[in-house]
C-alpha positions in Angstrom: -150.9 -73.8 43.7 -151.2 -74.4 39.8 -151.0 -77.9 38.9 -151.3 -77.1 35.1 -147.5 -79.2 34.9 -146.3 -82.1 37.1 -144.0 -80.7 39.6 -141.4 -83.4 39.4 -139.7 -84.2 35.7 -139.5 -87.9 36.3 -141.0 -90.7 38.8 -140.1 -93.9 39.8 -142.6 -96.6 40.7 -141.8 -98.8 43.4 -143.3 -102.2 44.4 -142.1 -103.0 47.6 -144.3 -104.0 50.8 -141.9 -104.5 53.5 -139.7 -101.1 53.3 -136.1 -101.8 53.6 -134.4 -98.6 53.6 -132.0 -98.3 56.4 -134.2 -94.4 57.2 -137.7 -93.8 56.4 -140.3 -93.6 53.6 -140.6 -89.7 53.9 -136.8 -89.1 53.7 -137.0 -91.3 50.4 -139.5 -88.7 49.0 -137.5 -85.9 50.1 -133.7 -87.1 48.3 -136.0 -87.8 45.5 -137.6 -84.7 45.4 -134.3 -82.8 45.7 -133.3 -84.8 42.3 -135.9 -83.4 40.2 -138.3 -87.1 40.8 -141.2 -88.2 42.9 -141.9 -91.8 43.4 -144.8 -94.2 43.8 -145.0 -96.9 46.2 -146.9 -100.1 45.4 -147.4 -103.1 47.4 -149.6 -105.4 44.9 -148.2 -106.4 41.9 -151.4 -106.4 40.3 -151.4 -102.5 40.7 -147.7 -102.1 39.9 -147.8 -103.9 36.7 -151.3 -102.0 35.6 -149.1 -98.5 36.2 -146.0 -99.4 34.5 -148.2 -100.8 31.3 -150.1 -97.4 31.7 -147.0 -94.8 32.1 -146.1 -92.6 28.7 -142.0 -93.2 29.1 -139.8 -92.1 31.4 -140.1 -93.6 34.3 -137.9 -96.3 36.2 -139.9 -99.0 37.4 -137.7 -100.6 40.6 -138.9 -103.7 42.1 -138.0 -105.3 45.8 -137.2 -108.6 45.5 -137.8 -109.2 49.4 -141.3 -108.4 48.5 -142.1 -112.0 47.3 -141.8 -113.7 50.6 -145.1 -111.4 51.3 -146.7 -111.7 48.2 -149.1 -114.0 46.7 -149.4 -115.5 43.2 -153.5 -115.5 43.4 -156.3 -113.7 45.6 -157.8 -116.5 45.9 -155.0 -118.5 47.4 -153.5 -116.9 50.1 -151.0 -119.6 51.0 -149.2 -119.5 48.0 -146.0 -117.4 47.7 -145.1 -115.6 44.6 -142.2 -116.9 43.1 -139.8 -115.2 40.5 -140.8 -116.4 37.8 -144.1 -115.7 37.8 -143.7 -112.1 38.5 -140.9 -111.9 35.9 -144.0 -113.2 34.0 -146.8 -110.6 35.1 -144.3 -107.9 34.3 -145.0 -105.7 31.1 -142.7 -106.7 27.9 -141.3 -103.7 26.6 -140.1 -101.9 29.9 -136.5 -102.7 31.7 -136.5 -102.6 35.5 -134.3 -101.7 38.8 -134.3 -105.0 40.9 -133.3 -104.5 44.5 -132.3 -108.1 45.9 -129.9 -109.3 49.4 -126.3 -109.9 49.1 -127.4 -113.3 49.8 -128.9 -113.0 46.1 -126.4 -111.3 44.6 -124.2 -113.8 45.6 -125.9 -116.4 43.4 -124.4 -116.2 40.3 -127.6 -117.9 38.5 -130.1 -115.6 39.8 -127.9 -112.9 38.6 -128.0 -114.0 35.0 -131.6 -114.7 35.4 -132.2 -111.0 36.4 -130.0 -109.7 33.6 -132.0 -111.6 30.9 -135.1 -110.4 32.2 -135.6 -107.0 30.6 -133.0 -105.6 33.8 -132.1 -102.2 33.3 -129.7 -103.0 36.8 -129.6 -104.2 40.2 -128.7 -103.5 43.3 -127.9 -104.9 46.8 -129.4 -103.9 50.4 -129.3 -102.5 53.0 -128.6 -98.9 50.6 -129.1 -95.9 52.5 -131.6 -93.3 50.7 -129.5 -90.5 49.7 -127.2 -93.6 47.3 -130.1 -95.1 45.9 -131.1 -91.9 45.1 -128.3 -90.7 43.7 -127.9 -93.8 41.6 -131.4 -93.8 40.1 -130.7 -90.2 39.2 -127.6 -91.4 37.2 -130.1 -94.2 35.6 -132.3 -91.4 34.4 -129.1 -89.7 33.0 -128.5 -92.7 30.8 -131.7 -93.5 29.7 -132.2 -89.9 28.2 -132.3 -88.5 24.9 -129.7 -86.3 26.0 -127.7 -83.8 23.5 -126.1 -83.9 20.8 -122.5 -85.2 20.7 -120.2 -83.3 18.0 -117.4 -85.7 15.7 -115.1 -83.8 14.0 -113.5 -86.3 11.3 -110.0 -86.0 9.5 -110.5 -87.0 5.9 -113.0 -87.8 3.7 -116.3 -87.9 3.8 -117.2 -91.5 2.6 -114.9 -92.8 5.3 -117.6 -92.6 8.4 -121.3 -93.5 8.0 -122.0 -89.9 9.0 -126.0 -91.7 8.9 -125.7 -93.8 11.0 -124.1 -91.6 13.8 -127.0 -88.9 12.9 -129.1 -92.1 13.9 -127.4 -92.2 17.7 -127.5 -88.2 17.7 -123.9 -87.7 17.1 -123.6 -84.9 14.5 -119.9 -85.2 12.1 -118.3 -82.6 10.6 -115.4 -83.8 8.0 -112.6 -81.6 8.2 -110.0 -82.4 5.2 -106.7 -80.9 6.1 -104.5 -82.0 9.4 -102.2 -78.6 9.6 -105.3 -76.8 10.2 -107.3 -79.7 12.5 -106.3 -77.8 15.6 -108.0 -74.9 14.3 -110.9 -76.3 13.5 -111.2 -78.2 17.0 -110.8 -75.1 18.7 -113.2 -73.5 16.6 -116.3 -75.9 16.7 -115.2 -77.5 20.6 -116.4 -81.4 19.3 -116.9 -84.2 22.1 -115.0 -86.4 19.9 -111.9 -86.4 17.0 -111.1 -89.2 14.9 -108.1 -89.1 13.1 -107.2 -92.1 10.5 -103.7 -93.7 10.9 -102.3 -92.5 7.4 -103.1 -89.0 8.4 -101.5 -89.5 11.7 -98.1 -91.1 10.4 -98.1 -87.8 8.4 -98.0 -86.0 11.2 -97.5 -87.4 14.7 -98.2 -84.3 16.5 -101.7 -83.9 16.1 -103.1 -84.7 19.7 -100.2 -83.6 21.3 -101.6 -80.1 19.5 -104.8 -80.5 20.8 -104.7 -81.9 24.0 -101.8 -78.8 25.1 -104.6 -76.1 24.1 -105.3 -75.0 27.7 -108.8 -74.3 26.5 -109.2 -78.1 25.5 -112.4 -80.0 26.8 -111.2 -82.9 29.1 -114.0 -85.2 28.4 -113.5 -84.8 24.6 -112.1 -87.7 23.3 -109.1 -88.2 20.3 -109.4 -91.9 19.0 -107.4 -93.2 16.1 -108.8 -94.7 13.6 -106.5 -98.1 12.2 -106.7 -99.5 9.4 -104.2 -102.1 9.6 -103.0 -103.4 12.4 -99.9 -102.3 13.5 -99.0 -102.3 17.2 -96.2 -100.0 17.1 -98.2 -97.2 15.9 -101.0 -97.9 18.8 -98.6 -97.6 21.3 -97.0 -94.5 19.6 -100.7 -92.6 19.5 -101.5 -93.7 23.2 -97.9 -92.2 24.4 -98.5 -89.1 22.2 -102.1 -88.4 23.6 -104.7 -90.8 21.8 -107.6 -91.7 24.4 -108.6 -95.2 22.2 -107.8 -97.0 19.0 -110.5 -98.5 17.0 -110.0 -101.1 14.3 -111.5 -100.2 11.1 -112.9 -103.7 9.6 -115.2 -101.8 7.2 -118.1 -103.9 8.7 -119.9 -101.0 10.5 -118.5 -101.7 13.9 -116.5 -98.7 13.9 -119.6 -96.8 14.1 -121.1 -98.7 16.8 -118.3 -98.5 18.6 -117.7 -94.4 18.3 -121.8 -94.3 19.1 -121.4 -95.7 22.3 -118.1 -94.1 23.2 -120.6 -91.0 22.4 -123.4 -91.8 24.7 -120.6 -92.0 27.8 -119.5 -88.9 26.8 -123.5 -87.6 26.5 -123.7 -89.3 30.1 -120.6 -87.5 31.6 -121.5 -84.2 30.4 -125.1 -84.3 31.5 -123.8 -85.5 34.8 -120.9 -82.4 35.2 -122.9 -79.4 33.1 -126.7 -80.4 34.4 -128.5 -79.1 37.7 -129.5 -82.3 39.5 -132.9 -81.0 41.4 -133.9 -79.1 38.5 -132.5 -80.9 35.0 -131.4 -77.4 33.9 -128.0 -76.4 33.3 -125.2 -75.2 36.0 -122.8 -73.0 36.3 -120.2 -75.6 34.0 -122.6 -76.6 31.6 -123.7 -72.9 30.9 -120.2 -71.8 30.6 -119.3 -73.9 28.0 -122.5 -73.5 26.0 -122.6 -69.7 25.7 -119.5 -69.7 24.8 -120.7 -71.8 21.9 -123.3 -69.6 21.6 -121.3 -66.6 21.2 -118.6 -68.1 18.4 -121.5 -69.0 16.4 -123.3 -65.5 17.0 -120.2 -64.1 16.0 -120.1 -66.1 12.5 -123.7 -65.7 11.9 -123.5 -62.0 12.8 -126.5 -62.5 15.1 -127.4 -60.6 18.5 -127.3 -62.4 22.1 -129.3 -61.2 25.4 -127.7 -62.4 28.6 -129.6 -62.4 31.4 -129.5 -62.6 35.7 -132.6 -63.1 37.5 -132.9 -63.9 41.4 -136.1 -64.5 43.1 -137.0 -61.5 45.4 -136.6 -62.1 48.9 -135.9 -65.9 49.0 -134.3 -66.1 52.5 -137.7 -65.1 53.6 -139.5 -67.8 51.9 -137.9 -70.5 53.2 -137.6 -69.0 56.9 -141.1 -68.7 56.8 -142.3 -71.9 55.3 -139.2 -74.3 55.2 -136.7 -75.2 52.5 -138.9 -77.7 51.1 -141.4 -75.0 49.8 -138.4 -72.9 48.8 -137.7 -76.4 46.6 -141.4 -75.9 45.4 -140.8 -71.9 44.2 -137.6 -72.6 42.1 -139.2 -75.8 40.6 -142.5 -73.9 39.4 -140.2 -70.6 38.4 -138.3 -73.5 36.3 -141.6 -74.6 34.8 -142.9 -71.0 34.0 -138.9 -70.2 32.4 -138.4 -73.6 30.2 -141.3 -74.0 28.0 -140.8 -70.5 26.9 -137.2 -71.0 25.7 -136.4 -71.5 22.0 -135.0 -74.2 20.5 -131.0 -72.4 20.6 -132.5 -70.3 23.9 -130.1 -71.5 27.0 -131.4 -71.7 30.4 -129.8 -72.6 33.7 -129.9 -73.0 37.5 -126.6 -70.6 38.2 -126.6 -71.3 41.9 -129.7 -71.6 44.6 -132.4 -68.6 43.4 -130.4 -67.3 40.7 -130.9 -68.2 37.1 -129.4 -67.2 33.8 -131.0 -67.1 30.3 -129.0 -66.8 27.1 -131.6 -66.0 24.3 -130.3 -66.6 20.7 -131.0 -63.8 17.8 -132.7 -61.6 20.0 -132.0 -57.5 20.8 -131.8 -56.2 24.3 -135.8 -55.0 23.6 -137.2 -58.0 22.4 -135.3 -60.1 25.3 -136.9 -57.0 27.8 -140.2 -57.7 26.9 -139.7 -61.8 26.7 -138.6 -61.5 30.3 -141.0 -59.1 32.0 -143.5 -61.0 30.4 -142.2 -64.3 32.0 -142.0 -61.8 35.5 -145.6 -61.1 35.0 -146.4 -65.1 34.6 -144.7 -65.9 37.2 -146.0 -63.6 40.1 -149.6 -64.8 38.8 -148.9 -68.4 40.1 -150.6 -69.1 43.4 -148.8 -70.6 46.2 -151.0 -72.6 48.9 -148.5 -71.5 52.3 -151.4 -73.2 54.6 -155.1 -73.6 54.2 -156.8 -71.3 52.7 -153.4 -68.9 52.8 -152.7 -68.3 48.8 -149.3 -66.4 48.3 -147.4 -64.8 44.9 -144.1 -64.4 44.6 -141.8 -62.6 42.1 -138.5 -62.6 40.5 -136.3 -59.5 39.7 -133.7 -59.7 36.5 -131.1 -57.8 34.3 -129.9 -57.8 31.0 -126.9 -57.4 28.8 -126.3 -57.5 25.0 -123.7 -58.9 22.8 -121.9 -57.9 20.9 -121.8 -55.1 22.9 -120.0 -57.2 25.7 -118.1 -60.0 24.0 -117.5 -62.6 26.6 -119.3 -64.9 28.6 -117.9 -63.1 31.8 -118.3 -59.7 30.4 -122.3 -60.5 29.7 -122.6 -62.3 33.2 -121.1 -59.2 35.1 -123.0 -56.5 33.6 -126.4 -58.5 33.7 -125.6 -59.3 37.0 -125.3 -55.2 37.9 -128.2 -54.7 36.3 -130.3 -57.7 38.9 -128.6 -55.6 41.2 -129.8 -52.4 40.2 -133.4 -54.0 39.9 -133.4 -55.0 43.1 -132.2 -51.4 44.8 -135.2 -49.8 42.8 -137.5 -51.9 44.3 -137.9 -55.8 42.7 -139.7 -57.3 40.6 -138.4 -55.5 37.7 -136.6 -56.6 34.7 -133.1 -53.7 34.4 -131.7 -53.7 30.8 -128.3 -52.0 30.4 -129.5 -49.1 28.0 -125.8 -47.7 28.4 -124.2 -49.5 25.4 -127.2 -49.1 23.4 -127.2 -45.7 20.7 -129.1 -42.4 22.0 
């Protein structure tokens, strides 16, 4: 099997000698695995702290606090136990870590405030069963990444919001100057967030009411008031007419600082609803939302979309004949043959087990023909070990619509999805385009 990219996107490294998990090591692996991570077990801190000064970023580095009671602070010495602080000591600067501790520990409020002040990213208390701390080291990764963009559309003028220092916290702002016309603009660009200022609101009360009624309205986006003089009667006016938070406006910055972090929850919750979990790509609710994105700004820019379906020929009989594990295996190295290939406005996603979509930006039904049949041709090159010295290739079978030629995101998803279907009738691995739009 081609190891020219790690299998797994992340990995955790663990120091822990005694395992604690209420199952076993292997199932560990396994939850992991299914989450798009691998992780490493260490049971001397000596080698832990040498691979966590080694790793290039993204990793989680989770340490069992049990572990001390089998530990020892020197070689040489093997009666001494390794307390806290020394391996709070030994531990990397620069890095935040995962502690694992008893409820007995957590129930000591001192140690807990020593943890927290000691480069902790979090903690948590045992027994945890595998598929939670799984899930919750997942979520840790979702917080700790780079993540997307989050849109600010802004009512007013330009010089009221450090649109800088957002751009700094990857939150990109868009002033928009006049409030009869703010619903428009909202539907038009679909922004995470919408900050109105309180004159512009006392103008005109109905604003979020407006917005939030649109039945096409995001329900994680956010509309926060901005106040620039206290006035409780007005809060309480904008929360009962649809505001999600007021913010006072000091002038001191900290109305940026708070709008960045009410961005990175938003960043968070999206990436947690519209992302794949074993593969990091998008699903079913994230690609919706972004190709319709995709298709309001094709239609401004005038530019060409390809959709398209493709399902990896004869799946069922992978994993009847070698286990759903190694079906894991096919659809994580068809993900790493698809994602480097995508451009920078390409989408990609995981639309459900085998089947995956591709939404390529500026690009004719030809040109996305011959991008995909050359990423079919790549991928049935890629060996698969089945059992020693029994090498296997698979392949994948697609179709392909155009827009404008379909205009909606279900329109281009049904006829691509006729056209998989056709491929597959006419024998696999075969990329179908639907030439019966296109001019004679």
């Amino acid at each position: 099997m081609s190891t020219e990219a790690p299998l797994y996107r992340h990995q955790v490294l663990f120091l822990s000698q005694s395992f604690f998990i209420k199952d076993n090591r292997a199932e560990l692996l396994l939850h992991a695995h299914k989450y798009d991570f691998d992780i490493r077990f260490f049971s001397e801190v000596a080698e832990f702290t040498a691979a966590v000064g080694a790793d290039r970023g993204g990793s989680l580095f989770v340490i069992d606090l049990d572990a001390l009671h089998n530990m020892q602070a020197d070689l040489q010495d093997s009666r001494k136990t390794l307390m806290l602080g020394e391996l709070l000591e030994r531990l990397p600067r620069g890095h935040e870590y995962v502690y694992l501790q008893s409820s007995r520990q957590g129930s000591r409020f001192l140690l807990q405030q020593r943890l927290v002040d000691s480069n902790c990213l979090a903690y948590a208390e045992k027994p945890i069963a595998n598929d939670v701390l799984v899930d919750k080291l997942f979520n840790l990764f979702v917080r700790t990444g780079r993540g997307d963009l989050v849109s600010l559309v802004h009512l007013g003028q330009p010089d009221s919001l450090d649109a800088a220092a957002l751009g700094e916290q990857r939150v990109e702002v868009v002033h928009h100057p006049d409030a009869a016309t703010l619903h428009l603009r909202v539907k038009a660009l679909q922004p995470d967030l919408v900050v109105i200022p309180d004159d512009e609101y006392r103008r005109q009360e109905a604003l979020a009411r407006v917005m939030k009624k649109n039945i096409e309205a995001d329900p994680v986006r956010e509309i926060v008031l901005l106040q620039r003089r206290p006035d409780d009667a007005l809060a309480r006016r904008a929360l009962e007419d649809g505001f999600d938070a007021i913010l006072q406006d000091s002038g001191d910055g900290m109305v940026e600082v708070q709008l960045a972090r009410r961005a990175a929850k938003i960043r968070v919750s999206k990436d947690l609803i519209g992302k794949d979990r074993a593969t990091g790509l998008l699903n079913k609710v994230g690609l919706q939302r972004k190709t319709q994105d995709l298709i309001r700004q094709a239609t401004q820019q005038e530019k060409p979309l390809a959709f398209g379906v493709i399902d990896i020929d004869k799946f069922k009989t992978i994993n009847d004949s070698w286990g759903h594990h190694f079906g894991d295996i096919v659809i994580k190295r068809l993900c790493l043959c698809l994602a480097p290939q995508m451009g920078e406005r390409d989408l990609l996603s995981r639309f459900g087990g085998e089947e995956f979509v591709v939404v390529f930006w500026d690009c004719t039904l030809d040109a996305a023909w011959r991008r995909l049949d050359a990423l079919r041709q790549a991928f049935g090159a890629i060996e698969f070990q089945v059992a020693r010295g029994d090498l296997r290739r698979f392949s994948f079978s697609g179709g392909l619509a155009a827009f404008p030629e379909h205009r909606s995101e279900n329109e281009l998803f049904l006829r691509a999805d006729a056209m998989l279907y056709t491929a597959k009738e006419t024998g696999r691995n075969r990329i179908c385009p639907d030439v019966s739009t296109q001019s004679p």
